[in-house]
C-alpha positions as CSV (number, residue, x, y, z in Angstrom):
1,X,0.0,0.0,0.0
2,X,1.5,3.4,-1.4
3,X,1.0,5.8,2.0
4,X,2.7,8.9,0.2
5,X,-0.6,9.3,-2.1
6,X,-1.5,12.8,-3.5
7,X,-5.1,12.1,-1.9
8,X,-5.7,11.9,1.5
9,X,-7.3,8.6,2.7
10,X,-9.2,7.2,6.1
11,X,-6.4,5.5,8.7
12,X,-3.7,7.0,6.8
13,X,-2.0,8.9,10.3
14,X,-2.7,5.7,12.0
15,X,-1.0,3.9,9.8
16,X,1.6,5.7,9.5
17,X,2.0,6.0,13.5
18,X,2.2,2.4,13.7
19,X,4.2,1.2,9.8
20,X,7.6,1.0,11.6
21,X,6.5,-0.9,15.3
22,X,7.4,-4.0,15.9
23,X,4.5,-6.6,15.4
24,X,3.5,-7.7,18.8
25,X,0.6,-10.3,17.7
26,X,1.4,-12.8,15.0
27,X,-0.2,-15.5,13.6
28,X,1.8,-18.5,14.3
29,X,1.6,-22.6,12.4
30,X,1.3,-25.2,15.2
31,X,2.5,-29.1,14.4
32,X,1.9,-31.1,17.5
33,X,4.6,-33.5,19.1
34,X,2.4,-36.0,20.3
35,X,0.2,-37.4,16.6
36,X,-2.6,-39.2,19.6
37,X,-2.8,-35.0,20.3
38,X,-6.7,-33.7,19.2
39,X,-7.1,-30.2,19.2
40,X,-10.8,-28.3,18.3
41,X,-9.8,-24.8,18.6
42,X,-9.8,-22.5,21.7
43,X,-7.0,-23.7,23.1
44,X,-4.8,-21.9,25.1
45,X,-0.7,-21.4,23.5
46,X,1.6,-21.2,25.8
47,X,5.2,-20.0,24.8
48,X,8.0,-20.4,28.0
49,X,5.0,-21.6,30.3
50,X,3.1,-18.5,29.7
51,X,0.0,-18.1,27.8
52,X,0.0,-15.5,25.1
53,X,-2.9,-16.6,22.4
54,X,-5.1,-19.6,22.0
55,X,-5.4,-21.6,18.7
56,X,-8.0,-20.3,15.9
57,X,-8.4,-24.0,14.0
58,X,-7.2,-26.7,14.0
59,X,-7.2,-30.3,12.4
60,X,-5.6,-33.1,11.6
61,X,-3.3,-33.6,8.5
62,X,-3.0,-36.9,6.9
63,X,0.5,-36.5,5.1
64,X,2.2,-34.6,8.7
65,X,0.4,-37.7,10.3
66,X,-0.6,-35.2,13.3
67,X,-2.6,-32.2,14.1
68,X,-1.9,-28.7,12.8
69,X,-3.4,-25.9,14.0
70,X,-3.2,-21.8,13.3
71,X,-3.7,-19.3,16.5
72,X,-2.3,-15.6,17.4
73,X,0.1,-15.0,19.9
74,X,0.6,-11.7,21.5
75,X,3.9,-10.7,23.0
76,X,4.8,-7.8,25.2
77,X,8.1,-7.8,23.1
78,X,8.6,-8.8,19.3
79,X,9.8,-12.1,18.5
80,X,12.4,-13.3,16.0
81,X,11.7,-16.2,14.2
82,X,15.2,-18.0,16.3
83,X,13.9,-16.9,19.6
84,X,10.5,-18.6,18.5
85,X,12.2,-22.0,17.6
86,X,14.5,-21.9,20.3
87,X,11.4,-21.2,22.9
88,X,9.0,-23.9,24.4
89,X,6.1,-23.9,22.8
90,X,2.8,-25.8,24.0
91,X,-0.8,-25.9,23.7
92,X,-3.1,-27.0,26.5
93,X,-5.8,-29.8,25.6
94,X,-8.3,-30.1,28.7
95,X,-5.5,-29.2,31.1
96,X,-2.4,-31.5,29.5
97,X,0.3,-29.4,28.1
98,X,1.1,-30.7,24.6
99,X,4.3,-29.5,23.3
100,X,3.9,-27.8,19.8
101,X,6.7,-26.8,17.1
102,X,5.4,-23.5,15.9
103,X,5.7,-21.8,12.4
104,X,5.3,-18.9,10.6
105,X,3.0,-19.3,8.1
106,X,4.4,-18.0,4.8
């Protein structure tokens, strides 16, 4: 999106204000450790035991042979994509922590 247009446009401060900020909520690819794991959606994410989104969908992928799942996470600080594979991601199912590898969905 061109923001340096001749004509003025709605949101165009506001997006200006916020072009440059780092992205504190990010929509993050889950793959499940565990294949027996069943997510529905709703779940809570938890990245370095605390929770910071909860999945969107989810459902199970016959050629990973395990659950996948999409949620957004929100951060107090922006995350690299090597501090997000290097942190311990998990996903609570009915109050069992499930580990997750998480991805960002290109």
């Amino acid at each position: 999106m061109k923001l340096d247009k001749y004509d003025a446009f709605n949101g165009r401060e506001a997006l200006l204000k916020v072009r440059d900020a780092p992205l504190l909520k990010r929509l993050l690819a889950f793959t499940f450790d565990d294949p027996q794991a069943f997510p529905w959606g709703g779940e809570p994410i938890l990245i370095d035991g605390r929770p910071v989104g909860e999945l969107s969908s989810a459902g199970y992928s016959r050629q990973a042979g395990r659950a996948i799942a999409l949620g957004y996470v929100r951060m107090e600080q922006a995350m690299t994509n090597d501090a997000l594979a290097a942190a311990r991601c998990e996903v609570d199912i009915a109050g069992e922590r499930t580990r997750v590898a998480a991805h960002s969905p290109r």
